[in-house]
VEXMARGU-867348 format. One record per residue (C-alpha): x, y, z; residue in one letter. Coordinates in Angstrom, 2 decimals, decimal comma. Layout:
N
    east   north      up residu
       X       Y       Z      a
...
This chain:
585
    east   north      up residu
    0,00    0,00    0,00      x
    1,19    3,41   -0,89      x
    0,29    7,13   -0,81      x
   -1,54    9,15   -3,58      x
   -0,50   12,64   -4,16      x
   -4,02   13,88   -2,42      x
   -3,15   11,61    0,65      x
   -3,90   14,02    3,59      x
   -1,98   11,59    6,20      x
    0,21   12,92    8,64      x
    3,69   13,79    7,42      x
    6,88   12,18    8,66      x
   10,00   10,48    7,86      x
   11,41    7,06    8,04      x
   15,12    7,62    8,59      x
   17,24    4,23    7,35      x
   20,27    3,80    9,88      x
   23,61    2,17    8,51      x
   26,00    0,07   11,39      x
   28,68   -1,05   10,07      x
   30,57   -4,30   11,01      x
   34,04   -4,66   13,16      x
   37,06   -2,78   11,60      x
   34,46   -0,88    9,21      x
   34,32    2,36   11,85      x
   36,95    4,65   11,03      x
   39,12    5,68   14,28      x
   41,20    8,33   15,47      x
   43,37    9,10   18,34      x
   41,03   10,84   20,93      x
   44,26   13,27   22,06      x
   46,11   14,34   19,04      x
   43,06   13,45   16,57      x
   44,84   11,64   13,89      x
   43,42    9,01   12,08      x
   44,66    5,55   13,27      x
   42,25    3,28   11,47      x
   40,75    3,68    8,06      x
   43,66    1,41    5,91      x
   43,53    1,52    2,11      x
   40,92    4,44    2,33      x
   39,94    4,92   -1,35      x
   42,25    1,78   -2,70      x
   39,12    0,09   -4,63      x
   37,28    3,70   -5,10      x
   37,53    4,27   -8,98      x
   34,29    6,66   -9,37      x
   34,19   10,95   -9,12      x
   35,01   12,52   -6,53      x
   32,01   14,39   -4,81      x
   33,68   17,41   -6,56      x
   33,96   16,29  -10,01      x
   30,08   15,24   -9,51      x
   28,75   18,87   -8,59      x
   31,16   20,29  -11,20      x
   29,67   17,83  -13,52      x
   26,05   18,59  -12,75      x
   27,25   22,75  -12,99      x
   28,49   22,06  -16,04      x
   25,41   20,26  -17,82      x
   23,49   23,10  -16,60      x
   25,37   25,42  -18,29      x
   25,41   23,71  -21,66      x
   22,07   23,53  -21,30      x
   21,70   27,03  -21,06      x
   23,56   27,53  -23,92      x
   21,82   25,94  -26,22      x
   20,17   27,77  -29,64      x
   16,42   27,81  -30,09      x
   14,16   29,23  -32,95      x
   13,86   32,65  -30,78      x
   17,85   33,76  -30,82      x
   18,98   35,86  -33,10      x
   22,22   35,45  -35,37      x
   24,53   37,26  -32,58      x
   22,57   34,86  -29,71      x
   23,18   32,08  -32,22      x
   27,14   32,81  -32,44      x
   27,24   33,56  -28,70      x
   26,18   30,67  -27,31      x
   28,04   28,45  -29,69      x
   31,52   30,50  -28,34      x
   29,72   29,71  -24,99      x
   29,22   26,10  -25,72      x
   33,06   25,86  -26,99      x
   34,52   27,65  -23,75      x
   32,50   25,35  -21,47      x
   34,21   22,15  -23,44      x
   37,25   23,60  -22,32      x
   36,11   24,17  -19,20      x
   35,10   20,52  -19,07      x
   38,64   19,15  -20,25      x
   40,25   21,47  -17,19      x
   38,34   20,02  -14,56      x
   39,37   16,58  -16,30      x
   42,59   17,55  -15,30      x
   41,84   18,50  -11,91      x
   40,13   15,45  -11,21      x
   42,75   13,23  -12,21      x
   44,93   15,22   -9,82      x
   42,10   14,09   -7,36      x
   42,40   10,49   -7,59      x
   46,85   10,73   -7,76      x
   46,28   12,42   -4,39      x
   43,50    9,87   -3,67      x
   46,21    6,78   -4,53      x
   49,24    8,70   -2,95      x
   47,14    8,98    0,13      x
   46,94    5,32    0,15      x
   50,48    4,30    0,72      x
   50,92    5,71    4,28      x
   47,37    4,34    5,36      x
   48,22    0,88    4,37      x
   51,76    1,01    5,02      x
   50,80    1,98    9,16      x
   49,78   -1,55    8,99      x
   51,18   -3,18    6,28      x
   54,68   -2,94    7,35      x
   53,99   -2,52   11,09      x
   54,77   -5,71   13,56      x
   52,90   -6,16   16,45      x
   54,15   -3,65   18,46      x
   53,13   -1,09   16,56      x
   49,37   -2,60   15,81      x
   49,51   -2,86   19,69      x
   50,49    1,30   20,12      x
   48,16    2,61   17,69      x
   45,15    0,21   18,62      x
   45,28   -0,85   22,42      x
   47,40    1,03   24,40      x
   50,36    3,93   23,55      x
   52,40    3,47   26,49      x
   53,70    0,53   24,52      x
   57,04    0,95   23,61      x
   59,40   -1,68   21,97      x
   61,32   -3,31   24,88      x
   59,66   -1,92   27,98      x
   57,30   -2,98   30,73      x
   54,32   -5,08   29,38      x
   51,35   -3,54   28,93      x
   48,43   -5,74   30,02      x
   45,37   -3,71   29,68      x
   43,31   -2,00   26,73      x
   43,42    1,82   27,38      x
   39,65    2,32   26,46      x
   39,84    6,14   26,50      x
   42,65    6,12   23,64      x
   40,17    6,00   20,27      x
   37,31    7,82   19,25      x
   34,87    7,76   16,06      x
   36,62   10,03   13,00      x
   33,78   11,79   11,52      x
   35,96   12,69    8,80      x
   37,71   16,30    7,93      x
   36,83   18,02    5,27      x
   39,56   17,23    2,89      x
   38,96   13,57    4,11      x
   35,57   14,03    2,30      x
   36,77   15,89   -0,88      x
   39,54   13,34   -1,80      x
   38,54    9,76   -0,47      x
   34,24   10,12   -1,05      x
   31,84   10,92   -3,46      x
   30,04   13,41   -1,18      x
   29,76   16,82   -3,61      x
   31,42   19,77   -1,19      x
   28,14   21,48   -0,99      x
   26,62   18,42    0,99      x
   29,74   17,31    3,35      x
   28,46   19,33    6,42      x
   24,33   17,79    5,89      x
   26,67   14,11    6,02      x
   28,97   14,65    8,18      x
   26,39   15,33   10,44      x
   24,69   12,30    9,10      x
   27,38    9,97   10,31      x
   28,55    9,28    6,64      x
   32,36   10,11    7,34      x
   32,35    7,68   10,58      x
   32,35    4,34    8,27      x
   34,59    3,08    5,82      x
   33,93    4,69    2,37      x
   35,26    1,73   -0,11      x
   32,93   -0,44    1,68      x
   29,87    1,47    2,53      x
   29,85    4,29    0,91      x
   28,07    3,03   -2,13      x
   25,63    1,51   -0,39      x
   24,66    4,73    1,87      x
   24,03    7,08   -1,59      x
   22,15    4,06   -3,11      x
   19,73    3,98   -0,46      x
   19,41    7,46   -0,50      x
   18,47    7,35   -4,22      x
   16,35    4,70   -3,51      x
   14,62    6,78   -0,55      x
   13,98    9,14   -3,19      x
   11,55    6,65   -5,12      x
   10,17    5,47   -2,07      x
    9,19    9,12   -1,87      x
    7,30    9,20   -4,51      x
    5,11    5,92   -3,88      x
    4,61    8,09    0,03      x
    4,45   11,55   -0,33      x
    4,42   12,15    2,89      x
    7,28   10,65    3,71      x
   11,03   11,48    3,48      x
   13,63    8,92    4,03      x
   17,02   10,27    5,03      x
   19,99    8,13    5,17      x
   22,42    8,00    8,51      x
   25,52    5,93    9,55      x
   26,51    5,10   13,32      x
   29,66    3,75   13,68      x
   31,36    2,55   16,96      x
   34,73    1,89   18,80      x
   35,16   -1,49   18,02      x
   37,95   -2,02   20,63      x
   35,20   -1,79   23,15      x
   32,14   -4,41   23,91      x
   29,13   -4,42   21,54      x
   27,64   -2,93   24,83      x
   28,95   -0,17   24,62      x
   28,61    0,44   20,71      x
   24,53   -0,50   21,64      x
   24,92    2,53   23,68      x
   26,44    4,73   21,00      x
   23,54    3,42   18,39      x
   21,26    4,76   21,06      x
   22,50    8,20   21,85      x
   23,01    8,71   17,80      x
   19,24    7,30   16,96      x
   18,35   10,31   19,60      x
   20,35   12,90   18,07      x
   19,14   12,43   14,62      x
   15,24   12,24   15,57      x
   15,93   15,96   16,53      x
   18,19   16,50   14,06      x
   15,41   15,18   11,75      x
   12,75   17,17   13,44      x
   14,81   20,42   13,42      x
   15,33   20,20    9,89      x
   11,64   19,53    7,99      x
   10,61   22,21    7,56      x
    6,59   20,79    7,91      x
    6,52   20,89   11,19      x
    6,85   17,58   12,11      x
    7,25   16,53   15,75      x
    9,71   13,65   17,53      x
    6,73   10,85   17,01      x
    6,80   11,36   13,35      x
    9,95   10,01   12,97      x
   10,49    6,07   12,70      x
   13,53    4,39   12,17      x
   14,92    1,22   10,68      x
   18,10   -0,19   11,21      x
   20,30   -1,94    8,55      x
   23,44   -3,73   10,20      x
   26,18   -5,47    8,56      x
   28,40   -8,43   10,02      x
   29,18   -7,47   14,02      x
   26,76   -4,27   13,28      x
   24,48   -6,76   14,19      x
   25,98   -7,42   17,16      x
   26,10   -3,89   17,74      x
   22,26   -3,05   17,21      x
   21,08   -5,98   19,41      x
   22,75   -5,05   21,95      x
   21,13   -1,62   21,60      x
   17,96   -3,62   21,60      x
   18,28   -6,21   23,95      x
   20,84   -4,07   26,49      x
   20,06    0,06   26,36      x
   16,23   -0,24   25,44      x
   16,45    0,59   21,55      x
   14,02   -1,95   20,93      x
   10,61   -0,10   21,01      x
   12,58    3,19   19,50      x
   13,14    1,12   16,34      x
   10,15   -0,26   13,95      x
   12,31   -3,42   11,99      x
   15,95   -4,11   11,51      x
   17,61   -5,73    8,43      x
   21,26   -7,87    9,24      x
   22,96   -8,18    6,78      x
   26,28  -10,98    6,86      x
   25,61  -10,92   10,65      x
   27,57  -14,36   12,32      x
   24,31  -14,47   14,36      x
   25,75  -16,90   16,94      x
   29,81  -16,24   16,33      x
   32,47  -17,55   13,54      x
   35,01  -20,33   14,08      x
   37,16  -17,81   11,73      x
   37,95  -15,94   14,84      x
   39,92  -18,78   16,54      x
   41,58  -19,27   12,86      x
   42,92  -15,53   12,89      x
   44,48  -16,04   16,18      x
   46,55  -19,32   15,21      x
   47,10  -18,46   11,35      x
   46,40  -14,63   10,77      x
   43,83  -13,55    7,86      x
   42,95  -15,20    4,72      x
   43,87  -13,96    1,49      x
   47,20  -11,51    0,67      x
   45,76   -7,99    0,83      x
   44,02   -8,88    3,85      x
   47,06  -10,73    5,49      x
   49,00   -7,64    5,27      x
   46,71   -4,57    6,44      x
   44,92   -6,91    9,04      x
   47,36   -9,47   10,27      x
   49,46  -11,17    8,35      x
   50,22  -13,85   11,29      x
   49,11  -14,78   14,93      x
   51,62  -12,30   16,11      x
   50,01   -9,15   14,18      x
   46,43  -10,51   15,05      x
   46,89  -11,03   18,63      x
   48,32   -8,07   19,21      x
   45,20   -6,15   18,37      x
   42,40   -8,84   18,67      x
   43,42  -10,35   22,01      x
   42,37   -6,87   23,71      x
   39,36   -6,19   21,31      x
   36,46   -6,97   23,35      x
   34,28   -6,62   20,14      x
   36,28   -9,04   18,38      x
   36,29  -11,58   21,19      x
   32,37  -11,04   21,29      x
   32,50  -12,65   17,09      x
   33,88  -16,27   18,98      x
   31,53  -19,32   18,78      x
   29,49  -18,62   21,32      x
   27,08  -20,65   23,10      x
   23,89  -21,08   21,00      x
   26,59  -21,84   17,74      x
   25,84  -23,77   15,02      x
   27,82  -25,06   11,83      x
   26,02  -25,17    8,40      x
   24,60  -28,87    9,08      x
   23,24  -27,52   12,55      x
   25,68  -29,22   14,51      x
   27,42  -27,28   18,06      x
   30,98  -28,59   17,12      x
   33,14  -26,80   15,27      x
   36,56  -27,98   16,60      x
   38,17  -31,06   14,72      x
   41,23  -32,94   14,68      x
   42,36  -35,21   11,09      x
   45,00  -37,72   11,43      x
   46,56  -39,10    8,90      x
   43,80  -40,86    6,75      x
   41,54  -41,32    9,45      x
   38,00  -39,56    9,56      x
   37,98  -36,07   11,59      x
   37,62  -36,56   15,25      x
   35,71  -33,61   17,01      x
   37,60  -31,90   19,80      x
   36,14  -32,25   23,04      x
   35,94  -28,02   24,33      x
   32,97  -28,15   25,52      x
   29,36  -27,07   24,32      x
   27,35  -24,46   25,20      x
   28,50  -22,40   28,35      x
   31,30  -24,39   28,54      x
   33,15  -23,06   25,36      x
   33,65  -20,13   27,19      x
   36,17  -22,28   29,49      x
   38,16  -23,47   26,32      x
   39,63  -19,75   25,60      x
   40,72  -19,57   28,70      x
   43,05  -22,59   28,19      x
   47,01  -22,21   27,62      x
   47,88  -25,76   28,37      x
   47,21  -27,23   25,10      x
   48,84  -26,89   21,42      x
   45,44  -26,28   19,89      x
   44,82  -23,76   22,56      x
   43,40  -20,02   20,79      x
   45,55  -17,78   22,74      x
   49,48  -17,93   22,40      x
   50,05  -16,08   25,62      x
   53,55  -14,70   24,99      x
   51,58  -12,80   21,67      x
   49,72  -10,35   23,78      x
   53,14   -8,89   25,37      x
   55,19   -8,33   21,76      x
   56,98   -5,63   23,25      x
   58,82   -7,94   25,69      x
   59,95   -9,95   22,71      x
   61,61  -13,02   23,91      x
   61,35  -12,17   27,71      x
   57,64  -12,75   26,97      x
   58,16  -16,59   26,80      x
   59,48  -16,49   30,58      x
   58,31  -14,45   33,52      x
   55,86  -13,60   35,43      x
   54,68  -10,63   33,25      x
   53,12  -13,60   30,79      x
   50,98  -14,28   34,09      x
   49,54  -10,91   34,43      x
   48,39  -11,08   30,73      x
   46,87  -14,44   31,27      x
   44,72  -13,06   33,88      x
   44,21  -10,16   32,15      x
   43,13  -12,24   29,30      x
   40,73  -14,35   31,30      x
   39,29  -11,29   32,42      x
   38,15  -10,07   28,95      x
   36,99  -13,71   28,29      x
   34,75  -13,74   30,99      x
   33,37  -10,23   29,67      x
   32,24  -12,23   26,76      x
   30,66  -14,99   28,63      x
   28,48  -12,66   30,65      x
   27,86  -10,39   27,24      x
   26,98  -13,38   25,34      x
   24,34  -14,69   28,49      x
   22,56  -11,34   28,38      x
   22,33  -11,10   24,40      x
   21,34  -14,81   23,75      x
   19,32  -15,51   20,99      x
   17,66  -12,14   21,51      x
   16,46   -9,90   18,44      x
   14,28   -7,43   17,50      x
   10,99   -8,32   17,15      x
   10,44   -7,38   13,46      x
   14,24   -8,66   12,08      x
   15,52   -9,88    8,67      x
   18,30  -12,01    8,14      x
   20,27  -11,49    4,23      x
   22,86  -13,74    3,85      x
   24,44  -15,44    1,45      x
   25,07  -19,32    0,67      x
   27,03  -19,28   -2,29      x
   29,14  -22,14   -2,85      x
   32,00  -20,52   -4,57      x
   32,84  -18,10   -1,56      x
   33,81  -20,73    1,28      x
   33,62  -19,56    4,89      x
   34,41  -21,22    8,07      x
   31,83  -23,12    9,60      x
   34,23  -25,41   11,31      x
   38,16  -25,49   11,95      x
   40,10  -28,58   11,33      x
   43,55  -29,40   12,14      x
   44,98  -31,67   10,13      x
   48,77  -33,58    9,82      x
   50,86  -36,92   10,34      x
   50,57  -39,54   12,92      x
   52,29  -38,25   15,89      x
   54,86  -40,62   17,49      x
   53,18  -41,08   20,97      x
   51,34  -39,20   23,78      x
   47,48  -38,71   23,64      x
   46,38  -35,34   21,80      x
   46,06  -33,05   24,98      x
   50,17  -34,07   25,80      x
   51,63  -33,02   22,30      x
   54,33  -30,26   22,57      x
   54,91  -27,45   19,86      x
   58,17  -27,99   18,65      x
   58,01  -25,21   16,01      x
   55,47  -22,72   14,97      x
   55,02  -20,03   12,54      x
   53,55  -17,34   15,09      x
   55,75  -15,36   13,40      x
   55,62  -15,98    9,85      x
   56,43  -13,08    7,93      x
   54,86  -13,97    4,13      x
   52,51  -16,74    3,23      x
   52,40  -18,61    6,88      x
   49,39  -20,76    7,21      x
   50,23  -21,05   10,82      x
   51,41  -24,74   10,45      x
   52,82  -26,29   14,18      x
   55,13  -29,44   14,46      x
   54,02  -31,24   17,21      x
   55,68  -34,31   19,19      x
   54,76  -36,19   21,84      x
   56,12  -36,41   25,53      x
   58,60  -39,25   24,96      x
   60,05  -37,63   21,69      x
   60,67  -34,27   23,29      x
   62,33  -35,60   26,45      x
   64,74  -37,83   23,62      x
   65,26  -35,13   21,80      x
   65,82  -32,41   24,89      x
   68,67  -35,28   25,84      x
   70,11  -35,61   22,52      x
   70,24  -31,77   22,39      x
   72,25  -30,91   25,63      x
   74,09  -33,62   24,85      x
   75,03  -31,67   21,19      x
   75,34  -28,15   23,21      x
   78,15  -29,71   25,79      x
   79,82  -31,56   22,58      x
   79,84  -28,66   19,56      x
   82,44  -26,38   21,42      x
   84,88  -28,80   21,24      x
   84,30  -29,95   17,60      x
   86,29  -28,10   14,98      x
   83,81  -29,28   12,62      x
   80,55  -29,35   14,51      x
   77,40  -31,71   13,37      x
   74,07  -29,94   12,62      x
   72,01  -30,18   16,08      x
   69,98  -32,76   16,23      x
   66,17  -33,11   14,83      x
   63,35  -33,81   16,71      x
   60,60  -36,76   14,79      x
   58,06  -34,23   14,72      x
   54,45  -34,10   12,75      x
   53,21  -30,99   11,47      x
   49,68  -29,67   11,68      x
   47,64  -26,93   10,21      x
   44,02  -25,59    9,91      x
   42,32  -27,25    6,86      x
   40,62  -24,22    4,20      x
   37,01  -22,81    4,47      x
   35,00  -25,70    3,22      x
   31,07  -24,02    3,87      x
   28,66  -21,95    1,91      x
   28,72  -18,79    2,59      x
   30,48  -14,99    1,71      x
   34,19  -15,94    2,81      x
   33,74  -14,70    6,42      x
   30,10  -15,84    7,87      x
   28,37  -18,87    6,62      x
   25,32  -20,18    5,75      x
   24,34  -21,16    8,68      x
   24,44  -18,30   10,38      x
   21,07  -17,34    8,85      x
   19,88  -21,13    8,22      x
   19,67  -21,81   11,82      x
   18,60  -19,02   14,28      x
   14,71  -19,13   12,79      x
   14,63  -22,41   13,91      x
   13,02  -21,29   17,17      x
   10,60  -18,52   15,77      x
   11,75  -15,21   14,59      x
   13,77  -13,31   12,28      x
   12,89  -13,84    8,71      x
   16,03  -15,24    6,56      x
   16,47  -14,03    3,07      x
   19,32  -15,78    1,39      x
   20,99  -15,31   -1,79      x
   24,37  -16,35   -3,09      x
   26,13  -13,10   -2,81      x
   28,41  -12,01   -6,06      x
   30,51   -9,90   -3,69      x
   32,53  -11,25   -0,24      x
   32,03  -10,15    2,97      x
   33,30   -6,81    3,51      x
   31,71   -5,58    0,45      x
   28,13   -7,18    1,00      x
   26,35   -4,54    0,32      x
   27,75   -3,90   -2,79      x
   25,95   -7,07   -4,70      x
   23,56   -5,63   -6,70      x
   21,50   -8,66   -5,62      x
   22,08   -8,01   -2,22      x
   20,89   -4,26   -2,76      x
   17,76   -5,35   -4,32      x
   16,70   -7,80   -1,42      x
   16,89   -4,65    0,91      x
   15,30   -2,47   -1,10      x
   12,68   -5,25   -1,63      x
   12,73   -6,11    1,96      x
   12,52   -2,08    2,98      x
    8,97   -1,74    0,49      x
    7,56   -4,85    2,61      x
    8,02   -2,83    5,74      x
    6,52   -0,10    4,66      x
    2,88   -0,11    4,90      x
    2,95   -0,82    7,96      x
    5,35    1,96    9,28      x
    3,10    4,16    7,29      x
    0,09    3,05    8,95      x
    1,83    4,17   12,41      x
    1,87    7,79   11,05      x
   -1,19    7,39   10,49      x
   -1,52    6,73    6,60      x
C-alpha cells in the first residue's frame, strides 16, 4: 500500500540507519586526533570525486543554457556556440583537476596501508590498544579504552577519499557518513538514498534520510549499543529540526540496517540500552548471528587472502596483538547457542593421517567459554607470549606472561556474561540477508589436520616449532611431538650443546621426529567470512525472517551485490505499509 499525491496523512519520515561491522568504523586518536584506522581508504574507489560530480552537474546546466532555439537571433546564435566551446574547455580542465584528485587519492593510500602493512605487532599494539607501549619496555596488560574515538571525517577527508559533492559534506557529516569506511559502505549509503527518493514518490508524505553510526570497536558491543542509542536520539531531533513541515519527535520512525558485528552492535542496543521499542524493523545483513570459528583461525594463522594478510594481520603475532584486547572481536567467537552449516554445536576437529575427523572435546554451550581460557594445550586459541610483543623473547618467561593471562581471562569472561545477556535475543520485526554461495567458502568449522604423531594422547603433544611469526605466506602450520620424543630429543640436544664447542667441525644439532599440523581451508557456503548457517539456523526457534541469496561480492563488500541491494530495497517496500500506517496513513 502506498500514498496518492491527495493523501492528507500525517507527514513524517522514516530515517534508514547504517551500522557497520568490526574494523568498518573509522578511528582516530582521541588526544592528538589523527586518524589511526581507516587502511587503504579509497584503494578500490575508482568513481568521481564528490567534486567532479557537482562540477559535472554545474556544467550540464550550463550547456544547457547555452543551447540555440528558434527565438535567438544570429549574434545569440554565435554567442552561445563560443559559450558552448569555452564550457568544453572548461570541461577538459576540470578533467585535469580530477585526475589530480584520484593521484592524491592513490598517494594517500600508501601511508594508510603502510601503518599496517609494514607494522609488527608492536606497533598494531600502540596505535590500537594502548600507547604506552614501547618496543622493549614494561608489558602492557590492559586495553586503554579512553585512547580511540569515532573520526567523523575532515573536510579534505571528504573531498579526496568520497563521493560526497562539497556542498553536501556538512548535511553528512552530520549524518554519520564520514564515521564508516567509504570503499565499503559508501556506495551503499548514496544508493539507499536514491532509492529513498523513489520510495518518496510511492509516500508523499514521507522522506527517508539516510544516517551511519559507527562505533569503537575495541570496546564491547555494549557499549557500541549505547552509541547506536545516543546517535538514533540525536538524529530524531536532528530530523525534526530540519523539515521544515513541522513535524514533531513521534513522526519520525527508524529502521536499522546492520552489517556483520553491526548486528551485534544493534542488538545489543535492543536487547541491552532499550532501543528496541525506538526502532520499527531491523535488516542484518552478513551478521555471524551466533559467532564464527574464523575468529579462533585468525588467532593461530592470521587472515585469509594476501591484501588482507598484510593490512589486518598477516600472522598470529600481528592478530593477537590487536584482537586479544578487542572486546568486540572476542564477542564474534563461537558462542554458546553456535551452530555449523549442518546444525551441529561442534566446530573444533582434529584429522590424522587418513583417518576420519575426530571432534575436539571443548565443551558445548557455556562451557566453550572455558576453552579460551586454556594455555595448556597446542590447539589452545591464545598464544600467551603474543599479547606482550613488546617484551619480545622475555615474553616466553616471567611472570609478566601471568599478568596477561589473567588479564586475558578477564576479557573472556566479559564475553561470557555479554553473550548470556544477548542470547538468541532480536528485534521483534528482524531480517536475516545472507548469502550461501558455494563458490565463496567460509568457516563453519576449523580442522587441524597432519601426520601420525609418534606417541602421547592429543592433549600431551608439545609445539616444537610454529610459525607465530611468519612473515609472508604462513598458514600457521605447528610441528608437534609427543612427551617421549621431546624428552629424547631435549637429551640428545644438551648432549650436542656440551659436545659442539669442542668440535672443529661441529654436526648440525639434532632433529626432533616431529608431525606438522595446520588448519584445513574454508570448506562451507557462505560470503568468505560468515556462513550459511548463520542465517539457516537461528529461525529455527521462531523469529527473524532469513532471506538468502548467493552473494556475487565477499564479505566486507556485502552490500555492494547488486542482488544483495535489491533484497533490501525489496525487503525495505515490505516494511513499509505498515510503518506508514503508524503515522497514520
Amino acid at each position: 500500500m502506498s500514498c496518492s499525491e491527495d493523501c492528507k496523512c500525517r507527514p513524517g519520515a522514516v530515517a534508514l540507519v547504517f551500522v557497520p561491522g568490526i574494523m568498518g568504523t573509522r578511528l582516530k586518536n582521541r588526544q592528538n586526533g589523527e586518524s589511526v584506522w581507516d587502511p587503504a581508504a579509497g584503494l578500490e574507489f575508482e568513481g568521481p570525486s564528490g567534486a567532479a560530480i557537482e562540477i559535472k552537474e554545474q556544467r550540464e546546466q550550463e550547456m544547457a543554457e547555452a543551447q540555440a532555439d528558434e527565438e535567438d537571433s544570429a549574434w545569440e546564435v554565435v554567442g552561445k556556440w563560443f559559450q558552448r566551446r569555452w564550457i568544453g574547455v572548461k570541461e577538459r580542465g576540470d578533467g585535469v583537476v580530477e585526475r589530480g584528485r584520484t593521484a592524491r587519492r592513490y598517494v594517500g593510500v600508501v601511508p594508510r596501508v603502510s601503518d599496517f602493512m609494514f607494522a609488527g605487532p608492536v606497533k598494531r599494539k600502540q596505535l590500537l590498544v594502548n600507547d604506552n607501549v614501547q618496543e622493549e619496555s614494561d608489558p602492557v596488560v590492559d586495553r586503554k579504552d579512553d585512547l580511540l574515538d569515532i573520526d567523523e571525517g575532515t573536510d579534505d577527508y571528504f573531498r579526496i577519499y568520497t563521493a560526497v559533492p562539497p556542498s553536501q559534506v556538512e548535511e553528512k557529516r552530520r549524518k554519520g557518513w564520514g564515521e564508516v569506511h567509504w570503499d565499503s559502505y559508501g556506495p551503499f549509503l548514496k544508493h539507499l538514498e536514491n532509492k529513498g527518493q523513489t520510495l518518496s514518490r510511492l509516500y508523499p508524505g514521507l522522506r527517508f534520510p539516510v544516517f551511519a553510526v559507527g562505533y569503537n570497536w575495541m570496546l564491547s558491543n555494549e557499549a557500541a549499543g549505547e552509541r547506536l542509542a545516543e546517535r538514533l536520539a540525536e538524529f530524531r531531533q536532528q530530523v525534526v529540526d530540519e523539515d521544515e513541515r513541522g513535524i514533531g519527535p513521534a513522526d519520525v520512525k527508524f529502521l536499522v540496517i546492520s552489517h556483520s558485528m553491526g548486528g551485534y552492535a544493534s542488538r545489543a542496543g535492543f536487547a541491552m540500552a532499550g532501543l528496541e521499542g525506538e526502532v520499527e524493523a531491523v535488516i542484518h545483513g552478513a551478521m555471524p548471528t551466533h559467532g564464527s570459528p574464523a575468529t579462533y583461525k585468525k588467532f593461530r594463522a592470521g587472515e585469509s587472502g594476501v591484501p588482507a594478510k598484510f593490512i589486518l594481520g598477516k600472522n598470529a603475532a600481528d592478530v593477537t596483538a590487536i584482537l586479544g584486547f578487542c572486546q568486540g572481536g572476542l564477542e564474534l567467537l563461537p558462542n554458546q547457542l553456535y551452530r555449523t552449516v549442518d546444525n551441529k554445536p561442534e566446530w573444533l576437529y582434529l584429522k590424522t593421517g587418513e583417518q576420519d575427523p575426530e571432534v575436539v572435546d571443548i565443551g558445548n554451550g557455556a562451557g566453550v567459554f572455558d576453552f579460551y581460557s586454556r594455555f595448556d594445550v597446542w590447539y589452545r586459541m591464545i598464544q600467551p607470549e603474543l599479547l606482550a610483543p613488546e617484551l619480545g623473547a622475555q615474553a616466553r618467561e616471567g611472570s609478566s606472561i601471568e599478568k596477561h593471562k589473567l588479564a586475558m581471562k578477564v576479557r573472556l569472561g566479559e564475553i561470557s556474561t555479554f553473550h548470556a545477556s544477548l542470547a538468541d535475543n532480536f528485534h521483534n520485526t528482524t531480517t536475516l540477508v545472507y548469502s550461501n554461495n558455494e563458490n565463496d567458502l567460509s568457516f563453519d568449522r576449523c580442522e587441524w589436520a597432519g601426520d601420525e604423531v609418534s606417541d602421547g594422547s592429543r592433549d600431551e603433544w608439545q609445539v616444537y616449532r610454529h610459525e607465530y611469526h611468519a612473515v609472508f605466506f604462513g598458514d600457521g602450520t605447528v610441528s608437534l611431538y609427543g612427551p617421549e620424543e621431546k624428552q629424547r630429543h631435549d637429551a640428545a640436544f644438551d648432549e650436542w650443546v656440551q659436545q659442539a664447542p669442542h668440535e672443529y667441525h661441529p654436526p648440525p644439532p639434532p632433529s626432533a621426529n616431529t608431525a606438522d599440523y595446520k588448519l584445513r581451508p574454508e570448506s562451507a557456503p557462505g560470503d568468505g567470512t560468515v556462513h550459511a548457517g548463520a542465517g539457516d539456523h537461528p529461525q529455527a526457534s521462531g523469529g527473524p525472517k532469513p532471506l538468502p541469496l548467493p552473494a556475487t561480492e565477499e564479505h566486507q563488500t556485502f552490500f555492494n551485490c547488486p542482488d544483495v541491494r535489491d533484497l533490501v530495497v525489496g525487503e525495505l517496500q515490505t516494511l513499509l505499509p505498515d510503518i506508514h500506517s503508524k503515522l497514520g496513513g
